[in-house]
C-alpha positions as MATLAB code, in Angstrom:
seq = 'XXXXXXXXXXXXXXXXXXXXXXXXXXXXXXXXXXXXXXXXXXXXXXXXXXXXXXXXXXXXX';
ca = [
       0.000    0.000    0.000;
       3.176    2.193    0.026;
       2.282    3.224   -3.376;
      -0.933    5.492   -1.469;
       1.383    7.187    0.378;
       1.228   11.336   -0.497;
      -1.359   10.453   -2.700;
      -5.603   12.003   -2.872;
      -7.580    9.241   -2.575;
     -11.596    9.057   -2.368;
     -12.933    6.328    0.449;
     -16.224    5.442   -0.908;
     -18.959    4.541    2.068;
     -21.785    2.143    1.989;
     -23.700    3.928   -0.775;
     -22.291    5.169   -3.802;
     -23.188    8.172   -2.784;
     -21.394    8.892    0.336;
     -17.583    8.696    1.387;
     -14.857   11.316    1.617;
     -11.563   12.514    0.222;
      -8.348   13.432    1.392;
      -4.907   12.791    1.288;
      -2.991    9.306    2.452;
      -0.143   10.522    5.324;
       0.613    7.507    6.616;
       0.631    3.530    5.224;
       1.131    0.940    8.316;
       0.814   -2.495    6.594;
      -2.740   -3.121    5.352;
      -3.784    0.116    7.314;
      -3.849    3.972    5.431;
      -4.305    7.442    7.759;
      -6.271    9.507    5.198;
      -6.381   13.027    6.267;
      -9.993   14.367    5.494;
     -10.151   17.129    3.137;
     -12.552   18.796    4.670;
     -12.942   17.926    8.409;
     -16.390   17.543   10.356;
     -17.035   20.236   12.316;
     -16.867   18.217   15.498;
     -13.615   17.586   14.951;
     -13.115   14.503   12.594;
      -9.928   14.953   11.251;
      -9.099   12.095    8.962;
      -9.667    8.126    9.758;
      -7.483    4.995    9.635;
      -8.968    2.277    6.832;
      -8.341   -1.090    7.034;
      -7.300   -1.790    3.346;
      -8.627   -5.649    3.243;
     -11.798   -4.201    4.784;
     -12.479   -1.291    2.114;
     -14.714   -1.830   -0.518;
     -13.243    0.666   -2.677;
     -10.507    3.314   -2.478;
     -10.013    5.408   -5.895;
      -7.136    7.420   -6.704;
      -8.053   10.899   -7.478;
      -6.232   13.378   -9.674;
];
């Protein structure tokens, strides 16, 4: 998963209609820190994802 690393990535939720971007800052084995592009309000600053949990992760330009 190395090759995430630095890069803007969209994490895709249950629906095809909801998920999030940002940008991958850290890769830990199977497991990405994607810093949210634009935090929640309360706080939510970016999430760890379980790559061999994610349905779908897409590479954004």
């Amino acid at each position: 998963m190395e090759f995430l690393d630095g890069k803007r990535v969209f994490i895709r939720r249950d629906r095809e209609d909801q998920g999030f971007d940002g940008v991958v800052t850290q890769v830990r084995g199977k497991w990405i820190y994607v810093a949210v592009a634009d935090p929640d309000p309360d706080g939510f600053d970016g999430i760890w994802v379980n790559t061999d949990l994610q349905r779908e992760i897409a590479v954004l330009k």
